[in-house]
DRENPA-3360 file (N, C-alpha, C; in nm, 2 decimals, always signed):
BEGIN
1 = XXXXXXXX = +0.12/+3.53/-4.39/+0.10/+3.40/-4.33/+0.02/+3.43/-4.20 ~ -0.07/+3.32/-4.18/-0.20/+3.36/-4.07/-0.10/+3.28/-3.91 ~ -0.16/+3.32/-3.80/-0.14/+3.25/-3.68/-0.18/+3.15/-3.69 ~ -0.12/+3.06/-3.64/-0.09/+2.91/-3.64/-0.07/+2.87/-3.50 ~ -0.20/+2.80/-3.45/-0.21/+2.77/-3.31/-0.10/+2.66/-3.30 ~ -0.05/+2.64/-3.20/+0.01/+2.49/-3.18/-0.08/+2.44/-3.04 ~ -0.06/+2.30/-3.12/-0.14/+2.22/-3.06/-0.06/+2.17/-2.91 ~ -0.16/+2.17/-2.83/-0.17/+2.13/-2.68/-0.01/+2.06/-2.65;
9 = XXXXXXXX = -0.03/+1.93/-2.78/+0.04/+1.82/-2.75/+0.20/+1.85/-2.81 ~ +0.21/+1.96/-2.91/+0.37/+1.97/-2.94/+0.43/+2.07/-2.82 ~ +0.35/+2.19/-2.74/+0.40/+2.24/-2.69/+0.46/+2.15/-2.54 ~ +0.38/+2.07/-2.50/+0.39/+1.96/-2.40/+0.48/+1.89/-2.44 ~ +0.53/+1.85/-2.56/+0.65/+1.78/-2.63/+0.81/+1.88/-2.62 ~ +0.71/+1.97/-2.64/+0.89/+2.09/-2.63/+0.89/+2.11/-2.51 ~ +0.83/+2.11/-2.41/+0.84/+2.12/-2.29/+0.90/+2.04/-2.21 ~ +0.86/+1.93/-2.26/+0.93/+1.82/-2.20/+1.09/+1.79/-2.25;
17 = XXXXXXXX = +1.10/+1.83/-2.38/+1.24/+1.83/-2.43/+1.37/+1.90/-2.38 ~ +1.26/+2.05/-2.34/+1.39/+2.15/-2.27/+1.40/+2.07/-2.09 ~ +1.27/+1.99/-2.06/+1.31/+1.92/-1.86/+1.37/+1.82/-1.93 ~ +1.44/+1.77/-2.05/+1.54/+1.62/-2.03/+1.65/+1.66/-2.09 ~ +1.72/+1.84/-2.16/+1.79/+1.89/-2.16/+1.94/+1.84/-2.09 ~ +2.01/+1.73/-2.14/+2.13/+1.72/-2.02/+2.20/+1.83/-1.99 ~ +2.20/+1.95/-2.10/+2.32/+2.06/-2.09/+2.22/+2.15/-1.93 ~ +2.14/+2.17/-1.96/+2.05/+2.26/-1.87/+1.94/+2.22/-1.81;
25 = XXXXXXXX = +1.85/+2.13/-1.84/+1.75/+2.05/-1.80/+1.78/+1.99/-1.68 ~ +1.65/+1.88/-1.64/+1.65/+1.79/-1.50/+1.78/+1.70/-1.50 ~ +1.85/+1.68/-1.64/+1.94/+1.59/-1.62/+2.10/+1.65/-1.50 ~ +2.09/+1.80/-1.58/+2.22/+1.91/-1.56/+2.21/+1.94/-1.38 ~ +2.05/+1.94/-1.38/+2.02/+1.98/-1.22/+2.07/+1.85/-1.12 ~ +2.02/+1.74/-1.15/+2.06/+1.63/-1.07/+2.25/+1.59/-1.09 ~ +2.26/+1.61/-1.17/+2.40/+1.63/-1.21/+2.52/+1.69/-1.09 ~ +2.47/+1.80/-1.12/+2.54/+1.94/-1.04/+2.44/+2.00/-0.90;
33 = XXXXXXXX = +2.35/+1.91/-0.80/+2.30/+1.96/-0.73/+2.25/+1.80/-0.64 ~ +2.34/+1.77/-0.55/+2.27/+1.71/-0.48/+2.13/+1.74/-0.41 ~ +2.02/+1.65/-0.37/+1.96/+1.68/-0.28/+1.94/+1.72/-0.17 ~ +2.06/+1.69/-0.09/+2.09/+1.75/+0.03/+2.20/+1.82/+0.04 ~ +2.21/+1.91/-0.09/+2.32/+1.96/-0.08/+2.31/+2.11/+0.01 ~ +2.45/+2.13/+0.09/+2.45/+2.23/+0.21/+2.33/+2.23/+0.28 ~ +2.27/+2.08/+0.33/+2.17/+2.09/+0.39/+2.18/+2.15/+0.50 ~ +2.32/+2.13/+0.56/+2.35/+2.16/+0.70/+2.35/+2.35/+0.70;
41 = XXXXXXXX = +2.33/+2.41/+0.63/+2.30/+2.53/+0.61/+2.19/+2.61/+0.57 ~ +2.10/+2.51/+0.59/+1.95/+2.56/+0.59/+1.85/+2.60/+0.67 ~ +1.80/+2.73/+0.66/+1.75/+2.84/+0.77/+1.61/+2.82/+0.77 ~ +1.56/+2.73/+0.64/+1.38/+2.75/+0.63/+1.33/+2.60/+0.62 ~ +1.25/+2.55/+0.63/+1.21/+2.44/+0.60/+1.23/+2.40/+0.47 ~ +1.21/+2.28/+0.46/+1.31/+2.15/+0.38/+1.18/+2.17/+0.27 ~ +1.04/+2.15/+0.30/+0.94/+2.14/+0.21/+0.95/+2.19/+0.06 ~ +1.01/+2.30/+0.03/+1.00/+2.34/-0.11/+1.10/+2.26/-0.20;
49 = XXXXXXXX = +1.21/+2.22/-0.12/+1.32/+2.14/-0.17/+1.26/+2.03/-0.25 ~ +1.21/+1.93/-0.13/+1.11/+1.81/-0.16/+1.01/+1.85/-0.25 ~ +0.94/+1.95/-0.25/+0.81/+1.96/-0.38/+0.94/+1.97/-0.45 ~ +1.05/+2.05/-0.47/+1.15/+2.02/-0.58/+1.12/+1.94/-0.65 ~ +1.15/+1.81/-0.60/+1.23/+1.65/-0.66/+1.14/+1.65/-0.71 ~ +1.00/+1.69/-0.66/+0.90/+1.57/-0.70/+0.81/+1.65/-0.83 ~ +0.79/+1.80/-0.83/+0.78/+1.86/-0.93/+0.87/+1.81/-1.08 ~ +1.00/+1.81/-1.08/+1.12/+1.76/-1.14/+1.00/+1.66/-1.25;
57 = XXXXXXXX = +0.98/+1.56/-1.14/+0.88/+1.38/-1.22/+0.80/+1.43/-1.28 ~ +0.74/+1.54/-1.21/+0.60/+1.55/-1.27/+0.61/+1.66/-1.43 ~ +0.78/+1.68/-1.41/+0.78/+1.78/-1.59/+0.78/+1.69/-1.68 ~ +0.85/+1.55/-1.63/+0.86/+1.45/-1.75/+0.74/+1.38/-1.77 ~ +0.68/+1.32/-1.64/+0.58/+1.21/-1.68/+0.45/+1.21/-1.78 ~ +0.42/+1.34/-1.77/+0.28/+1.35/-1.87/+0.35/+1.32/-2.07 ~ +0.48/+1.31/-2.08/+0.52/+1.26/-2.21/+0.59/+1.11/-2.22 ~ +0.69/+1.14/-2.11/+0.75/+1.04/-2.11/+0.70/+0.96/-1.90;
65 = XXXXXXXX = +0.60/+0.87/-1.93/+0.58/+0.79/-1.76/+0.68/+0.74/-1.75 ~ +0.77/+0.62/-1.82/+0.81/+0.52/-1.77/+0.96/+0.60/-1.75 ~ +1.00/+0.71/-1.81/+1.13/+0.78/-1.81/+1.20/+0.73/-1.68 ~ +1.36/+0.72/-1.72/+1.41/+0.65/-1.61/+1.44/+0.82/-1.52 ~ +1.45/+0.89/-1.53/+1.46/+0.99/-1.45/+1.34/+1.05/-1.36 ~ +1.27/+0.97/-1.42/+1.13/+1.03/-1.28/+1.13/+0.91/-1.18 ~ +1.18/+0.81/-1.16/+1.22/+0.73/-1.06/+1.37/+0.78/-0.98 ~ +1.41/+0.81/-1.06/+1.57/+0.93/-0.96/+1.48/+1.03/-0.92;
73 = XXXXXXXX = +1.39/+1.14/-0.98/+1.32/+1.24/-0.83/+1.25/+1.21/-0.75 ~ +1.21/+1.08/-0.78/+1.14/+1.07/-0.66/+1.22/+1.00/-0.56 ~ +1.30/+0.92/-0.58/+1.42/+0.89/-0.52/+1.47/+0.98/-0.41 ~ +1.51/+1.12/-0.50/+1.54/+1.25/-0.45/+1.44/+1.28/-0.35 ~ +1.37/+1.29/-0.39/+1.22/+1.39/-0.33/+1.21/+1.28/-0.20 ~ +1.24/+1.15/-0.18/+1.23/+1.10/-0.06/+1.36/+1.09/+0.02 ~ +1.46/+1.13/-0.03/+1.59/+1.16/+0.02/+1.58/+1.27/+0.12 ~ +1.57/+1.36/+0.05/+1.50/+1.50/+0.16/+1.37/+1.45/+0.23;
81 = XXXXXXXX = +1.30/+1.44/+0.25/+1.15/+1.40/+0.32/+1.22/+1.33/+0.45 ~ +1.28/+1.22/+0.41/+1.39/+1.15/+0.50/+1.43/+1.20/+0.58 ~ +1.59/+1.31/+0.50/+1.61/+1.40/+0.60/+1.57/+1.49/+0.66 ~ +1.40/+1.57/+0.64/+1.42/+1.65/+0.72/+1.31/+1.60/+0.83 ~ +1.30/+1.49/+0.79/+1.15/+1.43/+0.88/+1.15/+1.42/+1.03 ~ +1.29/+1.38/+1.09/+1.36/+1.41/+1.20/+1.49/+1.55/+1.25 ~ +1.50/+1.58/+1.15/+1.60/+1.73/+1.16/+1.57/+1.78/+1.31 ~ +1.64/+1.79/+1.37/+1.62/+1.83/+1.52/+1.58/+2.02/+1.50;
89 = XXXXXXXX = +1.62/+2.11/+1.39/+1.61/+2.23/+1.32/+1.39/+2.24/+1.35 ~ +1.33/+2.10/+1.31/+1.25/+2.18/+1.36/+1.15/+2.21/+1.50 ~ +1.26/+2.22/+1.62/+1.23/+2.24/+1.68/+1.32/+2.36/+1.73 ~ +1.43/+2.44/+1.64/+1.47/+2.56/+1.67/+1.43/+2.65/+1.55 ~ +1.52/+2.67/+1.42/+1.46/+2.72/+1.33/+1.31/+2.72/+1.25 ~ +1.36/+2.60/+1.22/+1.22/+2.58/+1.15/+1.09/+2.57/+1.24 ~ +1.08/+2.60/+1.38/+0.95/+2.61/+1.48/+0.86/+2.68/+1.44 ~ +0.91/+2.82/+1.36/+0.79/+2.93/+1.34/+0.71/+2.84/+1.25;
97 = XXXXXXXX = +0.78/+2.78/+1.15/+0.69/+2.76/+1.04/+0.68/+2.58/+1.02 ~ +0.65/+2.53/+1.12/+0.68/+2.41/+1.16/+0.56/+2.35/+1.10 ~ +0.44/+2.42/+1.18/+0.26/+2.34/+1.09/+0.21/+2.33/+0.94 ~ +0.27/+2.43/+0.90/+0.25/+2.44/+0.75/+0.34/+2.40/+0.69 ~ +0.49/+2.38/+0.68/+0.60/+2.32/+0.67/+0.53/+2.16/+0.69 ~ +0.58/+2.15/+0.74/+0.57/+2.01/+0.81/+0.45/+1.93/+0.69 ~ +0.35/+2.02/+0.74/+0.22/+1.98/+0.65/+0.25/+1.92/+0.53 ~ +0.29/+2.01/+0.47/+0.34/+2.01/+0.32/+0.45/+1.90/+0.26;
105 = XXXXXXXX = +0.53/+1.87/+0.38/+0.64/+1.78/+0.40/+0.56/+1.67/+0.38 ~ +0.45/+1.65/+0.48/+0.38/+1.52/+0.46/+0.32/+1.46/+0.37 ~ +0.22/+1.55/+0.28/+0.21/+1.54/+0.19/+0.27/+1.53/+0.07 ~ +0.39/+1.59/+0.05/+0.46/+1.54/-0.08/+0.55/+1.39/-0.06 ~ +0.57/+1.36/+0.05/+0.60/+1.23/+0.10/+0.52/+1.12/+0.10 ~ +0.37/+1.17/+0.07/+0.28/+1.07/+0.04/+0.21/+1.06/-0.06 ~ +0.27/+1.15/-0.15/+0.23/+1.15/-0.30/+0.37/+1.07/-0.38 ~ +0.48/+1.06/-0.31/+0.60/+1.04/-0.37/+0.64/+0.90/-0.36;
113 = XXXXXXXX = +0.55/+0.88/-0.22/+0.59/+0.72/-0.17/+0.52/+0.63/-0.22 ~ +0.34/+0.68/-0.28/+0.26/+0.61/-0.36/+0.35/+0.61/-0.49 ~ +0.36/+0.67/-0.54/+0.41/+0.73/-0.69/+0.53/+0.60/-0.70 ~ +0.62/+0.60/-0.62/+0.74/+0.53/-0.63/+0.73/+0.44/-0.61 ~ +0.66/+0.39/-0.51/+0.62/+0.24/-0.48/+0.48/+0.18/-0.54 ~ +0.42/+0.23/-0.61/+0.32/+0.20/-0.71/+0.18/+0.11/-0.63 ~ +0.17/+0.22/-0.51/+0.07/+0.17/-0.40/-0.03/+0.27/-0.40 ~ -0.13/+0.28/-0.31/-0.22/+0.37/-0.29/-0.19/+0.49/-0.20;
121 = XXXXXXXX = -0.24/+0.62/-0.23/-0.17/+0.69/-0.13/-0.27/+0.70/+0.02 ~ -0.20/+0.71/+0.09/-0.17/+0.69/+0.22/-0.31/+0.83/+0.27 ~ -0.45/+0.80/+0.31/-0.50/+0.90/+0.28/-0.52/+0.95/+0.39 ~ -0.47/+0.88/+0.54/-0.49/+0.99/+0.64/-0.35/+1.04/+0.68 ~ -0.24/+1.02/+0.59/-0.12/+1.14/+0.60/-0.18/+1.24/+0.52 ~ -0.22/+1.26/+0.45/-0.33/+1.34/+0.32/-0.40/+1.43/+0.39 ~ -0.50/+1.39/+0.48/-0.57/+1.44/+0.59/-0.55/+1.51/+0.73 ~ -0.38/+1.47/+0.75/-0.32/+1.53/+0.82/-0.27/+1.65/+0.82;
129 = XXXXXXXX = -0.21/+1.61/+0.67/-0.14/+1.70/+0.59/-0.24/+1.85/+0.59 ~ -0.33/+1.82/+0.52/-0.46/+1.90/+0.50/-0.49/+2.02/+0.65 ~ -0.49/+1.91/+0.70/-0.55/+2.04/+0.83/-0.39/+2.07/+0.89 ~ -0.29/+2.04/+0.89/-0.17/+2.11/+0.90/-0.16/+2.22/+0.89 ~ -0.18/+2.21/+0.75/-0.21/+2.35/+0.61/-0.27/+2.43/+0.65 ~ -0.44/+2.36/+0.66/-0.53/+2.46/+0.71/-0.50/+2.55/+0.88 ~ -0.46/+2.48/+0.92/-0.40/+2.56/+1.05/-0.28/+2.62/+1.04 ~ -0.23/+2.63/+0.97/-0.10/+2.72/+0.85/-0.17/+2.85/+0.84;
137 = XXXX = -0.28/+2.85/+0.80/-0.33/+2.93/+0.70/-0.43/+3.01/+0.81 ~ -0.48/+2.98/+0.90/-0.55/+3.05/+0.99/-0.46/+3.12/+1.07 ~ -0.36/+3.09/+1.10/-0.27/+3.13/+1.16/-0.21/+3.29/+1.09 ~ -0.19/+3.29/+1.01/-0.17/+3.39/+0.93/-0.25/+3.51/+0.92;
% end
């Protein structure tokens, strides 16, 4: 028996099957993991958390858009954005890595808030975001 490509669209179908997994998938994660869970013990910026949630949407939506669980990450994903938008943390811990952080924060908060609220995104947080980064990255 010869190799047998699979096509584009079943692997993107299994893919999506193992992110709506309740035992182990996005369902099990939201389940068993708040968003701000032991926030109050967090040493690094909030950013990765937030692309979290909002990564989460983006495993379902290319099969399933209207899925009711990509409206709960982004829910999530603005949950955190929320919290760490004022965190007093970044002006002690999180300082080192506050421009790029931050940056990053902004922009998934303006991809999440168009996305959820079914508006246009917001393109000079976009722009902000952007040279945040870019001065993230010179910095280095």
């Amino acid at each position: 028996m010869g190799f047998r490509r699979q096509s584009l669209r079943s692997i993107w179908l299994r893919s999506t099957e193992e992110h709506l997994s309740r035992k182990q998938g996005i369902p099990a994660v939201i389940r068993h993991h708040p968003p701000l869970a032991d926030w109050h013990l967090l040493r690094s910026p909030p950013d990765s958390r937030a692309e979290r949630q909002l990564s989460m949407a983006l495993d379902i939506v290319p099969a399933h858009y209207d899925h009711s669980l990509v409206r709960v990450c982004l829910e999530r994903c603005m949950t955190v954005v929320t919290a760490a938008e004022d965190d007093e943390r970044w002006n002690t811990w999180w300082n080192l890595d506050r421009v790029g952080a931050y940056g990053r924060l902004r922009a998934i908060k303006a991809f999440a808030w168009a996305w959820l609220n079914d508006t246009d995104l917001d393109c000079e947080s976009l722009r902000i975001a952007g040279e945040e980064s870019l001065a993230d990255t010179l910095q280095e």
